[in-house]
VOBA-1610 file (N, C-alpha, C; in pm, whole numbers, padded with zeros to 5 digits, always signed):
BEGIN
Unk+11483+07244+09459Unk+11346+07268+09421Unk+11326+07217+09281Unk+11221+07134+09234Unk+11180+07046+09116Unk+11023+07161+09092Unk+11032+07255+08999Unk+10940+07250+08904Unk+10846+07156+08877Unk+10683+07133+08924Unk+10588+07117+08888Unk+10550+07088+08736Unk+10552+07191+08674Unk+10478+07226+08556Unk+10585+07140+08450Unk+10522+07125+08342Unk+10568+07037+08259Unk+10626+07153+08141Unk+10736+07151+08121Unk+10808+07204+08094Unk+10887+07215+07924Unk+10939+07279+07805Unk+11002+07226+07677Unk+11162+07249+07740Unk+11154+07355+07815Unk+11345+07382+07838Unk+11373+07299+07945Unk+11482+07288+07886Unk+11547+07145+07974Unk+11628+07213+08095Unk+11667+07362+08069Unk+11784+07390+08161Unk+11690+07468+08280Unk+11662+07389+08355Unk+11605+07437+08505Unk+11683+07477+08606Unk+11708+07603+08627Unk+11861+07616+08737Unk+11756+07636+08898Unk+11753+07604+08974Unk+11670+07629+09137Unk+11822+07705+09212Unk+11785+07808+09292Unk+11815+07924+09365Unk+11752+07977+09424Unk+11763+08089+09455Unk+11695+08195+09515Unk+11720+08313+09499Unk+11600+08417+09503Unk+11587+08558+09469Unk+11691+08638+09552Unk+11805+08718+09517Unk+11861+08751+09609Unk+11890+08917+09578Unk+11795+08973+09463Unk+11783+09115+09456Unk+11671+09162+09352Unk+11576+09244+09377Unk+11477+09221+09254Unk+11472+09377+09259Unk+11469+09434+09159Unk+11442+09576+09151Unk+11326+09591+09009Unk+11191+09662+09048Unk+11093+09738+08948Unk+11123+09827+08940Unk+11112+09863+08783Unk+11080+09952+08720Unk+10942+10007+08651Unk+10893+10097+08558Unk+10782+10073+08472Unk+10713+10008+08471Unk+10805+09902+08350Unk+10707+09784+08330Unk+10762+09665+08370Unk+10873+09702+08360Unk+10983+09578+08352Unk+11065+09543+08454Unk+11101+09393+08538Unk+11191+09407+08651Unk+11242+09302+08626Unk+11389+09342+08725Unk+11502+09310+08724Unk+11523+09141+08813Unk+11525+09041+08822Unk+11503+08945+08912Unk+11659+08854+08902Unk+11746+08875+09040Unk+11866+08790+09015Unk+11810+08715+09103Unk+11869+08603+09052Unk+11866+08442+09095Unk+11994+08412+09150Unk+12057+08346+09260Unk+12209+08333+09288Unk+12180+08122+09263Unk+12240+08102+09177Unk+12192+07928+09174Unk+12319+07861+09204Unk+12442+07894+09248Unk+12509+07825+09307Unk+12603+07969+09399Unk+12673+07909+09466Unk+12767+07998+09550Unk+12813+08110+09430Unk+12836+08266+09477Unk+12881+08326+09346Unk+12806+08308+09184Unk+12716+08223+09178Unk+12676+08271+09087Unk+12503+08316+09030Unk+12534+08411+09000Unk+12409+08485+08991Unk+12328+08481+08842Unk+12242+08457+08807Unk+12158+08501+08643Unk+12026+08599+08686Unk+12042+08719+08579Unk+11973+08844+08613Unk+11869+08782+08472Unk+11696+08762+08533Unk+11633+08780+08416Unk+11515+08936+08442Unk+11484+08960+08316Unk+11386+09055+08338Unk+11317+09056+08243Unk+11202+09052+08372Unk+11003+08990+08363Unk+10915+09114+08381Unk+10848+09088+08373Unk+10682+09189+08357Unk+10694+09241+08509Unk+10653+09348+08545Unk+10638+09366+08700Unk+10518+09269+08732Unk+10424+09221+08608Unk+10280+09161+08662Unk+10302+09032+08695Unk+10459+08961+08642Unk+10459+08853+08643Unk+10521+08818+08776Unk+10628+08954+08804Unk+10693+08922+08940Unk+10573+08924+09035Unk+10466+09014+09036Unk+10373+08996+09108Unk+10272+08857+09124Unk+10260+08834+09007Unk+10166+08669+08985Unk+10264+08526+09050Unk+10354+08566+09077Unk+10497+08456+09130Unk+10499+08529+09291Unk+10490+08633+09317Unk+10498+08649+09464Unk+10646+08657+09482Unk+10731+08682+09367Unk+10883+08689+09408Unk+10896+08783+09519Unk+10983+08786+09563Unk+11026+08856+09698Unk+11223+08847+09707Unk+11302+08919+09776Unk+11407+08883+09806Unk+11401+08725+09908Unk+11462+08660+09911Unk+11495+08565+09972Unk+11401+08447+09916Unk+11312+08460+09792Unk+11240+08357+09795Unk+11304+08248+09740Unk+11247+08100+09713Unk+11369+08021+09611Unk+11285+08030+09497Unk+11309+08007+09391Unk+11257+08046+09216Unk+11433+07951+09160Unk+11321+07964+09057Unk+11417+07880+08888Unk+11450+07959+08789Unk+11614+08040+08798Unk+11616+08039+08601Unk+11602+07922+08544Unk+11496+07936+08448Unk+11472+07816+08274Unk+11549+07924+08205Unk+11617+07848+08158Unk+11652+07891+08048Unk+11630+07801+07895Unk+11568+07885+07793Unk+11588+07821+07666Unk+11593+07926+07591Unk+11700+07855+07457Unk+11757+07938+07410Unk+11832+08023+07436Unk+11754+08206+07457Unk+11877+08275+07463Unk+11764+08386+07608Unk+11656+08346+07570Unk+11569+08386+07689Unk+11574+08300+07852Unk+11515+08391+07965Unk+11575+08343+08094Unk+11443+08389+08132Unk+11340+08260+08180Unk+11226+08310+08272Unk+11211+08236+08417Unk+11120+08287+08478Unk+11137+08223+08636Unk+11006+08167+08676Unk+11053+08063+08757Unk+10927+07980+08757Unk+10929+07961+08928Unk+10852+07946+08978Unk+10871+07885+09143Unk+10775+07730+09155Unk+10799+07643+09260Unk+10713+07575+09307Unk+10656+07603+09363Unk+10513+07500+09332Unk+10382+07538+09358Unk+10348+07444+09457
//
């Protein structure tokens, strides 16, 4: 999966959602982007909602810097 949106972080990892847990405000979203390996970021519940994440969906850790956000194709 290639990201749409024009982007500054270079490190685009494509996977899929393979456990998402809300809380409050804040949720939990692992990404598995190769066999065994997993990156846990945590987003807004509004944002997991505005993305439509779901278990099984495919989504992108970006990573830049030291922050990890998720992006899907559109």
């Amino acid at each position: 999966m290639k990201l749409s949106a024009h982007l500054s972080a270079r490190n685009v990892l494509p996977g899929k959602v393979v456990a998402l847990t809300k809380g409050a405000t804040t949720a939990h979203v692992k990404i598995e982007v190769a066999a065994g390996a997993v990156i846990t970021a945590s987003i807004t519940n509004e944002a997991v909602d505005a993305l439509g994440l779901a278990v099984g969906k495919d989504a992108s850790a970006v990573i830049k810097s030291s922050d990890v956000m998720v992006g899907i194709e559109h």
